[in-house]
C-alpha positions in Angstrom: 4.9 1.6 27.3 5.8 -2.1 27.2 4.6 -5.1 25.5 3.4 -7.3 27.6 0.3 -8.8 24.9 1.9 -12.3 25.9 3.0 -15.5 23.5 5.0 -14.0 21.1 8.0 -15.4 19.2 11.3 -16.7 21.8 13.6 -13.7 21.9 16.2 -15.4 24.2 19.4 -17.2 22.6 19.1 -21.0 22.0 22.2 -21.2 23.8 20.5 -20.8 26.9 17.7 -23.4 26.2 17.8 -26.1 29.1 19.2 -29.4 27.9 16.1 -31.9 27.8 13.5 -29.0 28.0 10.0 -30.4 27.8 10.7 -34.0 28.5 11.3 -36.0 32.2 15.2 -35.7 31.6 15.2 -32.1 31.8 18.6 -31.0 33.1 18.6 -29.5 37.1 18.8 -25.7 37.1 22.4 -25.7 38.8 24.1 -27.5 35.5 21.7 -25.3 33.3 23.2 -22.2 35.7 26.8 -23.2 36.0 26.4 -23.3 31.7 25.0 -20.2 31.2 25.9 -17.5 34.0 28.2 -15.7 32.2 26.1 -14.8 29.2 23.3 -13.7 31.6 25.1 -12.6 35.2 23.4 -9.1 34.9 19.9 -11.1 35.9 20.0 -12.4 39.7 20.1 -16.2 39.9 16.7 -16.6 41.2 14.9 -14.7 38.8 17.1 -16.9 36.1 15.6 -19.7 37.5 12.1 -18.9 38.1 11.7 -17.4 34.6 13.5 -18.5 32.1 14.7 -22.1 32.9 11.6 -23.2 34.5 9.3 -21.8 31.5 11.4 -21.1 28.6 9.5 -21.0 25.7 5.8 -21.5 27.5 6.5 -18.3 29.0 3.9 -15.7 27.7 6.9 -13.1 28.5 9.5 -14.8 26.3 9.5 -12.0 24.0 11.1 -9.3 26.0 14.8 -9.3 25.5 16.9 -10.5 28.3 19.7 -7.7 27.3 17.7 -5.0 28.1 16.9 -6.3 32.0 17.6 -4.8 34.9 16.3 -5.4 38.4 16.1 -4.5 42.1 15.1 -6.3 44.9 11.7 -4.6 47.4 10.0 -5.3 50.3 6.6 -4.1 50.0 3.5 -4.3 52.1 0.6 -7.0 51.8 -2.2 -4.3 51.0 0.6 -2.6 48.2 0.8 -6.4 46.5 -2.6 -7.2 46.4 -3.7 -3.5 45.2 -1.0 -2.6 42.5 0.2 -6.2 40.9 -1.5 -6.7 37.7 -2.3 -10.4 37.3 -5.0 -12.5 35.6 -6.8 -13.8 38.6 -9.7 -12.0 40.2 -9.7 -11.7 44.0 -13.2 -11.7 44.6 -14.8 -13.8 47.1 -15.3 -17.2 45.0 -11.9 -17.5 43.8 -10.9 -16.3 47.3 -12.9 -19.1 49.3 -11.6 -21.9 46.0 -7.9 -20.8 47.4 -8.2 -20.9 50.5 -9.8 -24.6 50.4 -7.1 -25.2 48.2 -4.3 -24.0 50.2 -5.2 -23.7 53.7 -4.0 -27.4 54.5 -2.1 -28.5 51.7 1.5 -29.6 52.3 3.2 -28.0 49.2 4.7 -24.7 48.7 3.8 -21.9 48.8 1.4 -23.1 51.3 3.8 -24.6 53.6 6.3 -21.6 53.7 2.7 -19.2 54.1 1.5 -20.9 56.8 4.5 -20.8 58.5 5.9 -17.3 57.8 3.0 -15.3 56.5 4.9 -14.7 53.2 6.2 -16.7 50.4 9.2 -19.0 50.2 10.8 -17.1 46.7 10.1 -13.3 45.9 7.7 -13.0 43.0 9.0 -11.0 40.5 7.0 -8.0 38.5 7.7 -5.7 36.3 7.6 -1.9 36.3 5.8 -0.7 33.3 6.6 3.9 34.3 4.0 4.6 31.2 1.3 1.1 31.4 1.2 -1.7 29.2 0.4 -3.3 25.8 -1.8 -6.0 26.6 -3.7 -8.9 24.8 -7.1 -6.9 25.0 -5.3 -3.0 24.6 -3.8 -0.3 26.7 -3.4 -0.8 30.1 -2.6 2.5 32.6 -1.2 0.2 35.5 2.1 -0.1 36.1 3.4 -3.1 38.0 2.4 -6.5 36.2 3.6 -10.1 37.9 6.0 -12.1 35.5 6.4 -15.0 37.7 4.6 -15.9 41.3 0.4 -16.7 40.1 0.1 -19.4 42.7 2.0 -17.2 45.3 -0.1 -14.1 44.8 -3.0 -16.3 45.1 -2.3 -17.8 48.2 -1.2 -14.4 49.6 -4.6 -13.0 48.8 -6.4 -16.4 50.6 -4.4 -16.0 53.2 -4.4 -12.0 54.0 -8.6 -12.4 53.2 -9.5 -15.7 55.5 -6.4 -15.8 58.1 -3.6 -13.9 58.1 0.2 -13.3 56.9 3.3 -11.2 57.2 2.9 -7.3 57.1 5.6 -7.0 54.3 6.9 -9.5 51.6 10.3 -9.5 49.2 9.8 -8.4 45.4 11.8 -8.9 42.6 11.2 -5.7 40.1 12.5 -5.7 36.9 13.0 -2.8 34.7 12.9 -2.9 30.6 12.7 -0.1 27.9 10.2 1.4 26.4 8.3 -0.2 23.3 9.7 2.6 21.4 13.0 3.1 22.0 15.2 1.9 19.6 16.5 -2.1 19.6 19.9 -2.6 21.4 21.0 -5.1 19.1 21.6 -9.2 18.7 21.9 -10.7 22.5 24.5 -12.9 21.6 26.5 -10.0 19.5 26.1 -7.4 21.9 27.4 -10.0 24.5 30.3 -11.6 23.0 32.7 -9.0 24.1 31.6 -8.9 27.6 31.9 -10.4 30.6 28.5 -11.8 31.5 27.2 -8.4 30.6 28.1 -6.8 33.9 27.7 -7.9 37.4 24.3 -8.6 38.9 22.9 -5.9 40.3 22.1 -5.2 43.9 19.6 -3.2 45.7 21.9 -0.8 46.4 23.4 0.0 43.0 
């Protein structure tokens, strides 16, 4: 089972904090990248960015130790997304009609690339709880939970509910450990003697 309650203390190295993080001067993700790549090749790029540059610290998920990552790269169907993803917002007809007035016209993304394509312009990225989750308000059977990609689920479900969209979409699904399994050790030790902790790893592997 994995924790997931949310908002617990930053488990990721200060060294990978983006320069100017939380004001207007906040450095672009291919100078925080071309910084830190080494120390955390083993997680793809646009995960990286999505995730931990964009949110860093405001990231309910900032707990779970980047070390222990793995991740794989899906395509799954419309009606698998919107049944299996755990996520905070309901999908019932009011917030349904609220997205779909909200996204239908509007000219940013993930509208644009939705409208367009029928999917989103950057896979959302989950992660594959085998035994369900720790969360906030107890145990929780389910197994896939989104990380990253709110506003894209929710203009996914607008769209697939009042128009329509692309039969299958790209996933990013990342793997971690078991709550109780023992600890793997400092990030920074355990990576000091490796390069970039492996390479990153494809579908295929």
């Amino acid at each position: 089972m994995i924790d997931l309650r949310g908002h617990q203390k930053l488990e990721w190295p200060n060294e990978l904090r983006p320069r100017g993080e939380g004001t207007w001067e906040k450095e672009t993700f291919d100078l925080w990248w071309d910084r830190n790549k080494t120390l955390i090749a083993h997680i793809h790029p646009v995960v990286a960015e999505q995730w931990i540059y964009r949110h860093w610290s405001n990231s309910p998920y900032c707990h779970l130790y980047l070390d222990r990552i793995t991740w794989r790269l899906e395509t799954w169907p419309t009606k698998r997304l919107l049944a299996e993803v755990v996520r905070p917002d309901p999908a019932d007809d009011i917030n349904l009609n609220h997205d779909w007035a909200l996204y239908r016209d509007r000219d940013l993304e993930p509208a644009v690339t939705m409208r367009a394509t029928g999917t989103w312009n950057i896979p959302i990225v989950i992660v594959d709880a085998l035994h369900g989750a720790l969360r906030f308000n107890g145990t929780d059977p389910r197994r896939f939970h989104l990380i990253e990609g709110h506003q894209r689920m929710r203009c996914l479900a607008a769209f697939q509910h009042h128009a329509k969209c692309a039969t299958d979409h790209e996933v990013f699904v990342l793997s971690y450990p078991e709550v109780d399994e023992p600890p793997l050790g400092n990030f920074i030790s355990r990576s000091a003697g490796v390069t970039g902790l492996g390479a990153a790893r494809l579908p295929s592997d």
